[in-house]
N, C-alpha and C positions, 0 to 999 in steps of 0.2 A: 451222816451229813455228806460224805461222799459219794455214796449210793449215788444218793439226794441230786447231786448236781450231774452226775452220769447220767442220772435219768431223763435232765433235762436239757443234757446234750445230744443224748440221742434220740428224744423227741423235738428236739431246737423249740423249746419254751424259755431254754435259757437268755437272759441279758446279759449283753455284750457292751465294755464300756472301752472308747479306744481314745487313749491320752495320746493329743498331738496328730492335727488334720492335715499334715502334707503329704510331702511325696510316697512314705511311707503309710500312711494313717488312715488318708480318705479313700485310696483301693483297698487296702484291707476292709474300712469300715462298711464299705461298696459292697462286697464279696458277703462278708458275713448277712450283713442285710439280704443280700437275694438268695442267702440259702435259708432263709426261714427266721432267723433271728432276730428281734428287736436290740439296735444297737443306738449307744449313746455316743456320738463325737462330741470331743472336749477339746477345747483349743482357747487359749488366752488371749486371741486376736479375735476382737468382737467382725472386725470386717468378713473373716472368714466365717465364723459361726451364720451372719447376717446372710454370706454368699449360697454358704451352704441350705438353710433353710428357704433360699430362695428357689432352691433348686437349678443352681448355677455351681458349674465344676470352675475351678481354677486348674486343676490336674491333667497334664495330658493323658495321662491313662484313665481315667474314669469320663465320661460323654455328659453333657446336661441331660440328656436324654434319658439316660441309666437314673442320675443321682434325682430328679425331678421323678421317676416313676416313684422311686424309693423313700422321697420324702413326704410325697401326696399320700403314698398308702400307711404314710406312720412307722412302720421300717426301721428310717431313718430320720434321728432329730439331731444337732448339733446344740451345743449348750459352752455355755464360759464357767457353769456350777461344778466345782470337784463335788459338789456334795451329792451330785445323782449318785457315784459309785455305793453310797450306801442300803441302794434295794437291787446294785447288778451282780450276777451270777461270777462272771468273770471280769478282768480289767488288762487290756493287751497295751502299754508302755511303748508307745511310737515317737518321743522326744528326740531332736534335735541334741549329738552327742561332737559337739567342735572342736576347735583346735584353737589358745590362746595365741595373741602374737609371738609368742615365744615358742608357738608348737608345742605346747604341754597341750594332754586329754584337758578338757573343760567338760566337768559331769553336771554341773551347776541344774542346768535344764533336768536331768535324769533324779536326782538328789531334789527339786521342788518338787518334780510331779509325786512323787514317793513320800514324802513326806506329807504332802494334801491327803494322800490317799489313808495315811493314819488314823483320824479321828471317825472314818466310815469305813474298815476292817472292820469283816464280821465271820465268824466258822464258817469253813467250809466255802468260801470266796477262792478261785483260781486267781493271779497274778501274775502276768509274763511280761518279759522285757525283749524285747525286740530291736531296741536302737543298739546299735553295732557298738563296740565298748572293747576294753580291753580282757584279758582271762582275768575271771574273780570277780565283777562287778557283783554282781549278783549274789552272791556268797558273800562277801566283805563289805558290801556298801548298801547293796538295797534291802536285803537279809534285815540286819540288825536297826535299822532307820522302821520296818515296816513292826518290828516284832517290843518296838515301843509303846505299842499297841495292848502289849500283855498278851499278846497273844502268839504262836509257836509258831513258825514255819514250819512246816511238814508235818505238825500234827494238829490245827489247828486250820489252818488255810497251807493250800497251794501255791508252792512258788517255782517259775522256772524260766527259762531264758531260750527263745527261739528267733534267730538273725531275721531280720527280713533279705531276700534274695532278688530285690524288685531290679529293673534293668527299663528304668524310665525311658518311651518313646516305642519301647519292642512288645507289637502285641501278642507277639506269640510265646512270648515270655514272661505271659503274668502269674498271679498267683497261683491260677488252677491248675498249671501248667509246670512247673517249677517246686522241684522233692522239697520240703520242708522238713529243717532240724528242728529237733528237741530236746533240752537236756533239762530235767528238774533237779529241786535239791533230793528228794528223795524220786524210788522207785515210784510209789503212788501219783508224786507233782508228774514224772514224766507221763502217765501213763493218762492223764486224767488232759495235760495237756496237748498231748496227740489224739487224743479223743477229737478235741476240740477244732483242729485243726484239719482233721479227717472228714469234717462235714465241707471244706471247704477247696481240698485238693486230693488229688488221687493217691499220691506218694508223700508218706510221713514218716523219716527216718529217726528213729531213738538213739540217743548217744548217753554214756554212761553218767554226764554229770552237765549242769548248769556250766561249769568252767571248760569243759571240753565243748559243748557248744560254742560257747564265745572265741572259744580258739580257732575251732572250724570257721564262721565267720572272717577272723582276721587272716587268716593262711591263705583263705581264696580269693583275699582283694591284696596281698602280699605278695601273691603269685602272678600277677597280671603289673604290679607296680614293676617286681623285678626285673620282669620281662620286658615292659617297655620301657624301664631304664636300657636296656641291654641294646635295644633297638634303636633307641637316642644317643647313645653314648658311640657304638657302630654309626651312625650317623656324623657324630662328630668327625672321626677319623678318616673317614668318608670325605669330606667336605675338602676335611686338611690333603687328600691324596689325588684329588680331582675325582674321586669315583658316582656311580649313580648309585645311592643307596636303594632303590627304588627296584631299580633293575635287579640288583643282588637279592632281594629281600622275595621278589615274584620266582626268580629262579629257581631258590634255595625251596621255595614251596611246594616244586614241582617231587620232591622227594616225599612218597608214601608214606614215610612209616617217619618216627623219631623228630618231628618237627613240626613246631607250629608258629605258624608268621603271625609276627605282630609289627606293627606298624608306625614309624617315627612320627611327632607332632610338635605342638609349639609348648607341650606339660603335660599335667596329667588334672584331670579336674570331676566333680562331683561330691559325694558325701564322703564314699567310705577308700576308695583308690588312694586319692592322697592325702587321706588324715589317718589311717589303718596301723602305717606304717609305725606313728608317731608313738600310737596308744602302745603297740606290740612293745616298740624299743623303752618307752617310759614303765611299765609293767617289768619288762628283763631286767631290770636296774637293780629293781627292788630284789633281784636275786642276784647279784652280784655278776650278771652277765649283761654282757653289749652284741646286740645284735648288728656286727659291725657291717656282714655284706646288705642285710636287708636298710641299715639306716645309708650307706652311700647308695643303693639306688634309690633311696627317697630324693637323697641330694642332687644324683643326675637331674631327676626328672624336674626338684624345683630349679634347677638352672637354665631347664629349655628357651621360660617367657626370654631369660636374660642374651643368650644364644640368638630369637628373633629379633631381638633389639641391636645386637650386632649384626648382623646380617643387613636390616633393614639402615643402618648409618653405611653400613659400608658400600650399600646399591645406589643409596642418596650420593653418597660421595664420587660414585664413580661418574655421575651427573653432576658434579661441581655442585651442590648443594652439601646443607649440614641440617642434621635434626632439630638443630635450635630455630624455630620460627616454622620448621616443614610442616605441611597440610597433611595430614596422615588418616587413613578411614578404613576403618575394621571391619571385614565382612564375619558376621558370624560372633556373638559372644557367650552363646550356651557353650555349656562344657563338650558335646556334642551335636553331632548333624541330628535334627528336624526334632526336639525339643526346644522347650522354654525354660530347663532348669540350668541356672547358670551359677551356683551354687560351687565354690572353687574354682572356676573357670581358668584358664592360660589365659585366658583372652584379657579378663578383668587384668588381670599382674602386668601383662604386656602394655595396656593404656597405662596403670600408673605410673611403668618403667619410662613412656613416652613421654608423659607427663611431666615429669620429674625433671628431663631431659627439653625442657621448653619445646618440644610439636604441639600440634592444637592438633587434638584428637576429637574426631567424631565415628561413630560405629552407624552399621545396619544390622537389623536381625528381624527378620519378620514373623520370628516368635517370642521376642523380649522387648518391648516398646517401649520400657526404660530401666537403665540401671546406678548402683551406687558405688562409683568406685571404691574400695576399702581402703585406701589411703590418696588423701585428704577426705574424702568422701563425699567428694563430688559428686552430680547429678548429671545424666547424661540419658537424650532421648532417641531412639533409633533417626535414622532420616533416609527419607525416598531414596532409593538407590536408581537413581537418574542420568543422563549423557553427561548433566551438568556437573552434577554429585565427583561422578568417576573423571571427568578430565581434569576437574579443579583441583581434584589432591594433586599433590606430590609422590604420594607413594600409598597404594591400595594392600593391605594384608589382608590373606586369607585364611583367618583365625579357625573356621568351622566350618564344614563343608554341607551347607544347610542342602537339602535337591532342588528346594523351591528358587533359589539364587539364578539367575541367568548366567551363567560363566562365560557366555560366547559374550555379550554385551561386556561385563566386565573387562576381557582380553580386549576388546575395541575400541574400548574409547579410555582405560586406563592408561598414564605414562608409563607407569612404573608398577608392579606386583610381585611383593613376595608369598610366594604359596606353603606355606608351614602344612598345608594336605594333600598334595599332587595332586589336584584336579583341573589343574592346564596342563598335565603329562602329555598329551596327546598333541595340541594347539601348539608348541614348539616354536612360541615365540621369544626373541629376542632380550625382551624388556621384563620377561619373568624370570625371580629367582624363586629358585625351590631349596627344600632342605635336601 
């Protein structure tokens, strides 16, 4: 039986089933389709399944263009039936892996999808997990959930765990582009699952175990958190001594060797940067160890929104005004410049902080045309970014540094602007605070 599915990997006759059509899911599902494979997307949001067979992307990485060729030629179908997995070759685990209000791992999503996939396990079936998770999921949780089935992991069906590495909005950064891990339970899941993934990218590195992959995953989005804790935190000190962190940060870069600039903001936001941290420190527990330096820079980084909110009362203030009643308007609420995924975002934490704080907040984002904030959960629609929009606030932030944004208009007819991304560095006007 494993012959079996090698054979029909490396003739791509194989079916391809991928649980979970976002950011992660419908590129992958994208990629596998146009190297030859018939792929099943599954998603529990009928709108999305409906979007997708229409041959309409929601994804900034995938084009209607791409995903309409691929569903006209059959390719590609989307479906809301877990029960397709029971005639596919393989099943690639793309769930949504969050973080309760309390910042505990929430596997809820990863634990349904796996469980569906029970009653249609059959020999010799691949299974991978992909959403980003803490060391051991896969081993401890999805392992023995799948093998309820009666049937073995590793000798029976393939199982193994390979991150996604996607860098939503960066085209030169997509799948085909970008080394892919793999670690299975056994030598065979690895080997079978690099197979797999070799039809699709050039570089596919093996790692000795399911758990060692999950690790690599959290170490690499652990390492960019600490960093720009370090960068925020140096910022703070910064602020308190009058210095330009800005200026330090471009200097310091000008050295070759031993250093890599990274860059202060208003947080940290997306899927796995600032949820990473939580799953790692929640995992270390259960061994009687605290990941104490990596959990305070989680801490720095969620203190930033709180940091813009200080800044921005205390700009208001230096104008005889108070946050309570201020007209306030967010440029920017993706977690970064020139996407639409606002998924974590500093920006969402910073309206609620406003909020909270009685300003009447309104946003622009001319890739997010509407969002929900996560506490109260209010509803909130972009609005034209106009002469009239910008003079009537109170106080304009510069949450995201989208390219599409006119900044010169902004600096002109704005009162007041705090910039949390230097992008009036140059403009050197009066009425702009920076971090």
């Amino acid at each position: 039986m494993a012959q079996a599915l090698v054979d029909k990997i490396k003739d791509r006759t194989a079916t391809i089933a991928i649980i979970g059509l976002g950011y992660v899911g419908l590129p992958l599902a994208a990629e596998m389709a146009k190297a030859g494979f018939r792929v099943y997307g599954i998603d529990i949001d009928g709108d999305r399944v409906d979007t997708i067979n229409g041959g309409r992307s929601y994804i900034d990485d995938v084009s209607d263009a791409d995903l309409a060729g691929l569903v006209a030629r059959g390719a590609l179908v989307a479906t809301e039936d877990p029960g397709v997995v029971k005639d596919v070759d393989a099943v690639v685990i793309c769930v949504p892996t969050p973080l309760t209000r309390a910042k505990q791992p929430d596997l809820s999503y990863v634990m349904t999808a796996v469980t569906q996939l029970v009653p249609h396990l059959h020999r010799g079936q691949l299974i991978i997990l992909e959403s980003t998770t803490y060391p051991g999921t896969t081993q401890e949780v999805v392992k023995p959930i799948l093998e309820r089935s009666g049937l073995v992991a590793g000798r029976d069906f393939h199982l193994a765990f390979s991150p996604e590495r996607l860098d939503p909005g960066n085209r030169n950064r997509g799948i085909r582009t970008v080394p892919k891990i793999v670690g299975g339970l056994t030598s065979g899941c690895t080997e079978t699952a690099c197979l797999l993934y070799q039809q699709v990218t050039p570089r596919v590195v093996s790692v000795s175990s399911a758990t060692v992959a999950e690790m690599v995953k959290v170490y690499e989005n652990v390492f960019r958190n600490v960093n720009i804790a370090l960068v925020n935190e140096l910022t703070l000190l910064c602020d308190r001594m009058g210095l330009d962190v800005w200026e330090i940060i471009d200097a310091a870069a000008t050295k070759p060797y031993g250093f890599m600039p990274f860059y202060p903001g208003p947080g940290v936001g997306g899927h796995c940067i600032p949820v990473d941290p939580y799953y790692l420190a929640a995992k270390a527990r259960e061994y009687d160890f605290h990941v104490r330096f990596i959990e305070l820079a989680a801490a720095v980084n969620d203190s930033m929104p709180y940091y813009v909110l200080s800044r921005t009362t205390q700009a208001l203030g230096s104008r005889g005004k108070t946050l309570a009643g201020a007209r306030t308007l967010l440029i920017g609420v993706a977690y970064k410049k020139d996407i639409s995924d606002a998924r974590e975002s500093p920006a969402l934490k910073i309206m609620e902080l406003l909020e909270k704080r009685g300003a009447v907040v309104s946003y622009h984002d001319p890739y997010v045309p509407e969002i929900t904030l996560p506490n109260p959960g209010a509803k909130l629609q972009s609005v034209p970014l106009t002469d009239e929009a910008l003079a009537g606030a109170d106080c304009v932030i510069i949450a995201t540094d989208h390219s599409a944004i006119d900044y010169q208009l902004v600096a002109d007819q704005a009162p007041l602007i705090v910039d949390t991304r230097n992008v009036l560095r140059d403009r050197g006007n009066s009425h702009v605070v920076r971090l």
